[in-house]
C-alpha positions as CSV (number, residue, x, y, z in Angstrom):
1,X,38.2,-13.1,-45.0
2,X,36.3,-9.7,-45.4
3,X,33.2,-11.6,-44.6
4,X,34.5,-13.1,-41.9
5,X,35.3,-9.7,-40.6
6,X,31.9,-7.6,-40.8
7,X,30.3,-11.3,-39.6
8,X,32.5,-11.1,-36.2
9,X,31.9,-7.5,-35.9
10,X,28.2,-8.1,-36.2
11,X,28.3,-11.3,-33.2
12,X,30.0,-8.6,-31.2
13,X,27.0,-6.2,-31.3
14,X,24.7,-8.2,-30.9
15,X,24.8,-8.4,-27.1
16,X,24.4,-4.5,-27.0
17,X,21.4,-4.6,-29.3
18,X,19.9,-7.0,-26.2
19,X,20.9,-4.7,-23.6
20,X,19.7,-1.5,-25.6
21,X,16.4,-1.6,-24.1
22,X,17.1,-2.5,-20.9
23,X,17.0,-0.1,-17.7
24,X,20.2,-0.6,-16.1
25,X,19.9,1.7,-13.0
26,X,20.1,-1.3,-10.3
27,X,23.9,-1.6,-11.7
28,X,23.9,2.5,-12.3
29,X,22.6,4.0,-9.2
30,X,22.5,7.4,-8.1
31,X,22.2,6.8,-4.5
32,X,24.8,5.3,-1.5
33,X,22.9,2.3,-0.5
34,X,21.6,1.1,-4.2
35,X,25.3,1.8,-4.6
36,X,25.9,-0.6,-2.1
37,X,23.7,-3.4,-2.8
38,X,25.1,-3.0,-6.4
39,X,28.6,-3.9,-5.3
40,X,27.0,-6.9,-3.2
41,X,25.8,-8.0,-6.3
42,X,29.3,-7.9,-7.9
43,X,31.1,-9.2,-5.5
44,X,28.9,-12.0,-4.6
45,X,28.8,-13.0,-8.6
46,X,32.9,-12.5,-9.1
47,X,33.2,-14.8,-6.2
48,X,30.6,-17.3,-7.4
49,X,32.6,-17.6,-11.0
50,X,35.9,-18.2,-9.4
51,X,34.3,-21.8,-9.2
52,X,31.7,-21.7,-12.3
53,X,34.5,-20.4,-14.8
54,X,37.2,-23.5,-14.0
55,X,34.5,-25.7,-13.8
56,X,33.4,-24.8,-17.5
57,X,36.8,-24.5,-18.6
58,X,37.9,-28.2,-17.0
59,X,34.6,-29.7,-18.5
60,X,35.2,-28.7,-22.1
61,X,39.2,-29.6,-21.5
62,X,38.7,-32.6,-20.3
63,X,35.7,-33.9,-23.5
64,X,38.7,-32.6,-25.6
65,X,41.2,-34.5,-24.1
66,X,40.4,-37.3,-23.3
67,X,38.3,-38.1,-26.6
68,X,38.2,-41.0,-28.3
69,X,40.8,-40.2,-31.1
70,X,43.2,-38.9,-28.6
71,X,45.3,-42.3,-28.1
72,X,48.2,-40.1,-26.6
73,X,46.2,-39.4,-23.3
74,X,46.6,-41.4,-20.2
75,X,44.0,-43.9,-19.8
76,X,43.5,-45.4,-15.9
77,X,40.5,-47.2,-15.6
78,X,41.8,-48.2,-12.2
79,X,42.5,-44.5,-10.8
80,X,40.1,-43.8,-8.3
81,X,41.6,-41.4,-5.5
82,X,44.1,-38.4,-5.3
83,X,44.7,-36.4,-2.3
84,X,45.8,-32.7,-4.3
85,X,42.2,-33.0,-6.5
86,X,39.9,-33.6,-2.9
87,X,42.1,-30.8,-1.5
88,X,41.3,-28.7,-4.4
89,X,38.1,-29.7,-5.0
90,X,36.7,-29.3,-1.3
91,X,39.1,-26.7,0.0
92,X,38.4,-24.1,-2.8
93,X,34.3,-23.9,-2.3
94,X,34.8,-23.9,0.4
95,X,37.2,-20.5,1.3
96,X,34.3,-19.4,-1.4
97,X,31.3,-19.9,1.0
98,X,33.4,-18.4,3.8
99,X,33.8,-15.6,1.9
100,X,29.8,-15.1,0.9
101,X,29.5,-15.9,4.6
102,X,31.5,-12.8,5.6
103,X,29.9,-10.7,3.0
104,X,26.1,-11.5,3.6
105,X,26.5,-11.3,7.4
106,X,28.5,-8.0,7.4
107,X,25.9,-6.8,4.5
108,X,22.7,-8.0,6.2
109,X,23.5,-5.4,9.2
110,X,25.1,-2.9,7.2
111,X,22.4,-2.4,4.7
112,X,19.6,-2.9,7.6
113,X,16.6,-0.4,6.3
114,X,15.7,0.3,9.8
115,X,19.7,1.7,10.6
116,X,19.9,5.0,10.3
117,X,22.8,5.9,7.7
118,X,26.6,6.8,8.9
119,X,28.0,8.4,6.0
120,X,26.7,10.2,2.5
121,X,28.7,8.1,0.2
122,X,31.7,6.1,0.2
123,X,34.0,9.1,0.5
124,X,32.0,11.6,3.0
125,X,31.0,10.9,6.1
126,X,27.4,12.6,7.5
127,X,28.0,16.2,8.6
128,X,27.1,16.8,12.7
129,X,24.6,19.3,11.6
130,X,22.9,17.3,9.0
131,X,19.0,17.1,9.9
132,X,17.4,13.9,7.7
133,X,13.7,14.6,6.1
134,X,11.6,12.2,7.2
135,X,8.6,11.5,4.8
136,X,5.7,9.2,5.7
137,X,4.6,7.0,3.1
138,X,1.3,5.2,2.5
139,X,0.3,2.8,-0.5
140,X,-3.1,3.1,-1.7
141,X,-5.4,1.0,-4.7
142,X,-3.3,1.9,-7.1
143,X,-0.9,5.5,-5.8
144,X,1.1,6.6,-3.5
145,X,0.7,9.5,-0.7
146,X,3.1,10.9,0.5
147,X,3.6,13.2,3.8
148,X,6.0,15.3,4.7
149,X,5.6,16.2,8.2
150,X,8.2,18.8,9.1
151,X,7.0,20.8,6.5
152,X,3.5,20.1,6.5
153,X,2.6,19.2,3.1
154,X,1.4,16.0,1.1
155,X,1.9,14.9,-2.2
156,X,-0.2,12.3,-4.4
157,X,2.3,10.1,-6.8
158,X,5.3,13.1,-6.9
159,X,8.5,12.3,-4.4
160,X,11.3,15.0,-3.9
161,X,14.2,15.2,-2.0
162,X,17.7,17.2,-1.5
163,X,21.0,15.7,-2.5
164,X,23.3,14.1,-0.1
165,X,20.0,14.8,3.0
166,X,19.2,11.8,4.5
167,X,16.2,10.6,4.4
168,X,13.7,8.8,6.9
169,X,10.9,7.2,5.4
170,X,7.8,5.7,7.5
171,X,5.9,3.2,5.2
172,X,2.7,1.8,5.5
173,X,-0.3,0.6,3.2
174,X,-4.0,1.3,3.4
175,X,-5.6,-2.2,2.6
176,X,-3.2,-5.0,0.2
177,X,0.2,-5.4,0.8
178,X,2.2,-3.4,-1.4
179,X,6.4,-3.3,-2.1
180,X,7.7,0.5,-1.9
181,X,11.0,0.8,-4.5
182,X,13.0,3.5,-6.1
183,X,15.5,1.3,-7.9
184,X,17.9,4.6,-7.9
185,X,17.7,5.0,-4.3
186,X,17.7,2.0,-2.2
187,X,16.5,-1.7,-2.7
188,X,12.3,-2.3,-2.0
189,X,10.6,-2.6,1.3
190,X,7.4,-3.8,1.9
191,X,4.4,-1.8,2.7
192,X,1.6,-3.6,4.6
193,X,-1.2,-2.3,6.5
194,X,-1.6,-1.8,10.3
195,X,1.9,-1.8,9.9
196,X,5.2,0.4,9.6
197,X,8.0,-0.3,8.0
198,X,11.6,2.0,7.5
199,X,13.6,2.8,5.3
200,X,16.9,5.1,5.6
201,X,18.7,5.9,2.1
202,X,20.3,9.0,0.8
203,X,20.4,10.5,-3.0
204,X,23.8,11.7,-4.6
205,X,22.8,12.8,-7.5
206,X,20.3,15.3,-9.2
207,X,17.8,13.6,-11.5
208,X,14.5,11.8,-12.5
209,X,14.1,8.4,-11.0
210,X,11.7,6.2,-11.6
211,X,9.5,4.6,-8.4
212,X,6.9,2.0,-8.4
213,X,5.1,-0.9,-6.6
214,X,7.5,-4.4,-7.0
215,X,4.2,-6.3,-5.5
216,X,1.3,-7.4,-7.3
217,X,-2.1,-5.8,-5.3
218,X,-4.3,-5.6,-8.0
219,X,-5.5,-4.3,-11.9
220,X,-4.2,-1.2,-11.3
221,X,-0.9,-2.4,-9.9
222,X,0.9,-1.6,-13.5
223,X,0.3,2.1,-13.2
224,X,1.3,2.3,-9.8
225,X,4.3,4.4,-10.5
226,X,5.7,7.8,-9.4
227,X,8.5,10.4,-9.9
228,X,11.4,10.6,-7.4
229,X,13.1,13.9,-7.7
230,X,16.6,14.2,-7.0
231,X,17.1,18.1,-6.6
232,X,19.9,20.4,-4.9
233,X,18.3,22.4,-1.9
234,X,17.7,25.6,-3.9
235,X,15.6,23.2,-6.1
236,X,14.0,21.2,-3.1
237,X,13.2,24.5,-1.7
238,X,11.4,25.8,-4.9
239,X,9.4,22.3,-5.1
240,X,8.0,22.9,-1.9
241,X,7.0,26.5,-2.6
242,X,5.3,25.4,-5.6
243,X,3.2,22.4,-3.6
244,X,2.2,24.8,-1.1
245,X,0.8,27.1,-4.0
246,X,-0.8,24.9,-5.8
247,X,-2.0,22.7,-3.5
248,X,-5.9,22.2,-1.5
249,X,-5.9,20.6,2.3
250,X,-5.8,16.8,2.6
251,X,-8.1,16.5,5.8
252,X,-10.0,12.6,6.7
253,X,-12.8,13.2,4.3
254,X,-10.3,14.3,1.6
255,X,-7.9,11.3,2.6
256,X,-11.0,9.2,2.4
257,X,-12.1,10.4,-0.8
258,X,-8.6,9.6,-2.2
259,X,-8.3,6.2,-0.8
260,X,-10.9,4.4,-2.6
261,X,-9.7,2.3,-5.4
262,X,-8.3,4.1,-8.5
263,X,-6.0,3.7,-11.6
264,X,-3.5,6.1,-13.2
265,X,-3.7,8.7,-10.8
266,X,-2.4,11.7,-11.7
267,X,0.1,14.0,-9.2
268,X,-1.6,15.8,-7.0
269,X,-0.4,18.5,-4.2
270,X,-1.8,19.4,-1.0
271,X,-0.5,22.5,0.6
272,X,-1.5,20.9,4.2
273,X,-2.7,17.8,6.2
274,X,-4.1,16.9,8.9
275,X,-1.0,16.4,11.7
276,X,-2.6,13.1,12.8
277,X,-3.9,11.8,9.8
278,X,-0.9,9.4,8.8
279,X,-1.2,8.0,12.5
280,X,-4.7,7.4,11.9
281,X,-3.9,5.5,8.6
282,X,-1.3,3.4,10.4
283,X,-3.7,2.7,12.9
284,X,-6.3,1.8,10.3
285,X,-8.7,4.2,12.2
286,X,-9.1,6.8,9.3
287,X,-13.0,5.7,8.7
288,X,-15.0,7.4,11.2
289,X,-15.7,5.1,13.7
290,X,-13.0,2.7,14.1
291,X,-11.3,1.5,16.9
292,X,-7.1,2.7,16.0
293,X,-4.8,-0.5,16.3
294,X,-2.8,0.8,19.3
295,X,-5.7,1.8,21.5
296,X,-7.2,-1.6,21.2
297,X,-3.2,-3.4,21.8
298,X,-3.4,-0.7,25.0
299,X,-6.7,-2.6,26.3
300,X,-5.5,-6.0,25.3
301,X,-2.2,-4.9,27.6
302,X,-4.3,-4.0,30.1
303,X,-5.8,-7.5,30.4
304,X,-8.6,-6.8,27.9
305,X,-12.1,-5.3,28.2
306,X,-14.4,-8.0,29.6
307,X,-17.8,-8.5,28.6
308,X,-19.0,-5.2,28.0
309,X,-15.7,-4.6,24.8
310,X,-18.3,-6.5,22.8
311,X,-19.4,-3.4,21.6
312,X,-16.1,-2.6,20.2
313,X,-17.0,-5.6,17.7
314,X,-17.9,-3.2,14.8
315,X,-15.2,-1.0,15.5
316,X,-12.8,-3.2,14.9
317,X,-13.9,-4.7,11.2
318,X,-11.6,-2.9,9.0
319,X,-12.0,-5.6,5.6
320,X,-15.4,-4.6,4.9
321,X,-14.8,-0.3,5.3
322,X,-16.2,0.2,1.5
323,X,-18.9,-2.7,1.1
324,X,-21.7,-0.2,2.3
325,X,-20.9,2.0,-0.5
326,X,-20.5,-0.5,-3.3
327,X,-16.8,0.3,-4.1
328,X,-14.9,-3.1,-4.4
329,X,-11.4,-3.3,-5.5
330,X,-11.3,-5.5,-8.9
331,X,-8.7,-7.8,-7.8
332,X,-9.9,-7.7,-4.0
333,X,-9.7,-11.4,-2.0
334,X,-13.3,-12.6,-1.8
335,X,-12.8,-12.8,2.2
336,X,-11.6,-9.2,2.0
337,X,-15.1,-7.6,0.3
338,X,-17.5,-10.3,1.1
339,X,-18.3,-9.7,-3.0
340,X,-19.4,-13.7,-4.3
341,X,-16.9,-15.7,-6.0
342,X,-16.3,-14.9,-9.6
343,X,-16.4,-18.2,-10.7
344,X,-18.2,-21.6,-9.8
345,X,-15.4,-23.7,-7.7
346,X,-13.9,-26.5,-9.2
347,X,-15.9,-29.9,-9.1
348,X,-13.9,-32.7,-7.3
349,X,-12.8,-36.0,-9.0
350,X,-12.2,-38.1,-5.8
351,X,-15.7,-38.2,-5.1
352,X,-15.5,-35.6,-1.8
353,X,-17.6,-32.6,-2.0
354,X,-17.1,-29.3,-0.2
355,X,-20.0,-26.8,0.5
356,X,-18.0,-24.0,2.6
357,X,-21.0,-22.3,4.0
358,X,-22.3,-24.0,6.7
359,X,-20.7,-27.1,5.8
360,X,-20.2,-29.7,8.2
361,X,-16.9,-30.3,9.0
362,X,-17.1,-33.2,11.6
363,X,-14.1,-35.7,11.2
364,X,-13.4,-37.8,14.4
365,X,-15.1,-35.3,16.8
366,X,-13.7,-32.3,15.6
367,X,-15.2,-29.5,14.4
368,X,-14.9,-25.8,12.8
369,X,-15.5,-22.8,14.4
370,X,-19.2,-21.3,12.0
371,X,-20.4,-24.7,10.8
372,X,-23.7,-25.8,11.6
373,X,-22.7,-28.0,14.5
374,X,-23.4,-26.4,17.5
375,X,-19.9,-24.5,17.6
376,X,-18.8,-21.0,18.3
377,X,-19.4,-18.8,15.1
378,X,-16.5,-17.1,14.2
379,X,-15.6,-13.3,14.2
380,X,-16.9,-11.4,11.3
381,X,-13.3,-10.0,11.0
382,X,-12.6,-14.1,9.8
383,X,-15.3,-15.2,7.9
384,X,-17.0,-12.0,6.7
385,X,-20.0,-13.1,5.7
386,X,-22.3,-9.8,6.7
C-alpha cells in the first residue's frame, strides 16, 4: 500500500514536471487586452467541454455497459428513434454554438487592434486626462526600430512604456512581412511593408516582457527578439533621460545603414530622428530616389501621369534597393533580389518541360506577358530580371 502511495504521488507530479518549462504568460498576462483574449480562451474551451466531457464520459459508460458479459442490460436490436435523445443531442450543441456565436462576434469588435481602448483594466475606466504614447514601429532583417515621436527619440530592439498609459502603436515593415507580438501585452499583429497596421493595448503591471517576431522572414528570424519594459512614470521618465544621453541621431543615411540585413542586434539608442523618416519608411521612399507610395496613389487619383510618368519607372522598383551593393538577405525570395536559384529545379516525370525564361507559353492562343512571343514585357517590379 505504501508503494502504491509514493507511485500516485509521483503520477500526480508528473504533469508539473511537463509544464515546468513552459512560458505561461498568454494564460498570465500583465496587460488588459492579453488579459482579455486570455479569458476568450477560457471561456470558449469551458464551453467547448460542456459537450467533449459527456461525450467521453457516455462513450466509456456505454462500452461498460452494455458489454458482452453484462446479460442484465437491455438489449433492443429493434430501437431505432427517441424524441428526448435528438432533443438532447441537437438542442444542446446547439445553445453551445449560439453561445461561441455571441462571444466571437462581441470579441471580434471588442478586441479590434485598430479601436482605441475604453478603460485600463476591468475595474478602472480611462481617466479624461489621460494622453496615450503613440510609438511607431518598423520591422527590419532581423530587429526592430522603434520611434517615439512625441518625444523625439528612437530605439533599436529596447521597448518601454508607463503603467496603465495607453498606448498607440503604428506598425509597419521595411522589406518581408513580419508578425509584431508582446505575448504580455496584447495578441500579434502583422507588420508588412508599404503598409500600416495598429495596435492599441495598455500595460498594468511593472516588469520584463518578452517581444519577438511570430512570422518566419528569414535566418535571422530566431533572434528577432526585444525587451518590453513595463515601468511606473518615474521609471519611464528616467528611460528616456538615459536614451537621450546615450544616444547618436538616426537620420536616412543612419536609417539606411541600419536597415540592411543583420542578426542578433544588439539595443541601440538614438537621442533623435529625423521627424519624417518613419513616413518615409511607410512610404518605402527611404532610398534616395524613390517615388513614396502616397505621392504615386495621389497621381494615380488624379487619372495617372500619361506618357511622359515613364520616367518614374525606376523610382518605383523597391525589390531590388540593395542588389547594386551586393547585400542579399539569406532567406530573400529569388523574385525579390534577382540572386539565381540556389538549386537546379526539379526535373519533371510527366514528360512536360518548363524553361521560365523566355519560355514559350502559347496554349490555344494565349500567351504570357515577357515570353518570346511577340507580347508586352512585363514590369521589372514583376519579373525582376535586371
Amino acid at each position: 500500500m505504501l508503494k502504491l502511495m509514493k507511485f500516485s504521488r509521483l503520477l500526480s507530479v508528473l504533469p508539473l514536471l511537463f509544464l515546468a518549462g513552459c512560458n505561461m504568460v498568454v494564460m498570465a498576462p500583465s496587460g488588459d487586452i492579453a488579459a482579455q483574449q486570455r479569458d476568450l480562451i477560457v471561456i470558449s474551451t469551458v464551453l467547448m467541454l460542456l459537450i467533449i466531457i459527456p461525450v467521453i464520459f457516455l462513450t466509456l459508460f456505454f462500452a461498460w455497459r452494455y458489454r458482452r458479459s453484462n446479460t442484465a442490460a437491455t438489449y433492443a436490436p429493434e430501437w431505432h428513434h427517441s424524441t428526448r435523445l435528438e432533443i438532447v443531442i441537437w438542442s444542446a450543441p446547439l445553445a453551445i454554438i449560439i453561445a461561441l456565436g455571441a462571444v466571437t462576434w462581441i470579441s471580434t469588435h471588442k478586441l479590434d487592434p485598430y479601436r482605441p481602448l475604453d478603460r485600463l483594466d476591468a475595474e478602472r475606466a480611462i481617466p479624461a486626462d489621460t494622453k496615450p504614447l503613440i510609438v511607431e514601429v518598423v520591422a527590419l532583417d532581423w530587429k526592430w526600430l522603434f520611434f517615439y515621436p512625441e518625444l523625439g527619440i528612437a530605439t533599436v530592439n529596447d521597448l518601454a512604456a508607463p503603467v496603465d498609459v495607453p498606448i498607440n502603436f503604428k506598425i509597419t515593415a521595411s522589406s518581408v512581412m513580419n508578425s509584431f507580438y508582446i505575448p504580455a501585452l496584447a495578441g500579434q499583429i502583422y507588420a508588412m511593408p508599404g503598409m500600416e497596421t495598429k495596435l492599441h493595448a495598455v500595460i498594468n503591471r511593472q516588469g520584463e516582457y518578452e517581444g519577438f517576431s511570430a512570422n518566419y522572414s528569414g535566418s535571422g528570424f530566431s533572434h528577432m527578439r526585444f525587451k518590453f519594459h513595463g515601468l511606473d512614470q518615474a521609471g519611464f521618465d528616467a528611460w528616456v533621460a538615459q536614451v537621450k544621453q546615450q544616444g547618436t541621431m538616426l537620420n536616412r543615411d543612419a536609417y539606411l545603414k541600419l536597415e540592411k540585413p543583420s542578426e542578433k542586434e544588439p539595443v541601440r539608442y538614438y537621442a533623435g530622428a529625423d521627424a519624417d523618416l518613419y513616413n518615409a519608411i511607410l512610404n518605402m521612399c527611404a532610398t534616395p530616389g524613390k517615388m513614396c507610395m502616397n505621392e504615386m496613389m495621389h497621381i494615380d487619383m488624379m487619372g495617372g501621369g500619361g506618357k511622359e510618368s515613364a520616367e518614374n519607372r525606376e523610382k518605383l522598383q523597391y525589390d531590388n534597393r540593395h542588389a547594386d551593393e551586393g547585400i542579399v538577405a539569406p532567406a530573400a525570395t529569388v523574385p525579390a533580389t534577382g540572386a539565381p536559384a540556389r538549386s537546379e529545379p526539379a526535373e519533371r516525370t510527366d514528360g512536360m518541360q518548363h524553361d521560365m525564361p523566355g519560355m514559350d507559353m502559347q496554349h490555344e492562343g494565349h500567351s504570357m506577358p515577357g515570353t518570346d512571343n511577340g507580347a508586352t514585357p512585363a514590369p521589372a517590379q514583376l519579373n525582376n530580371n535586371n
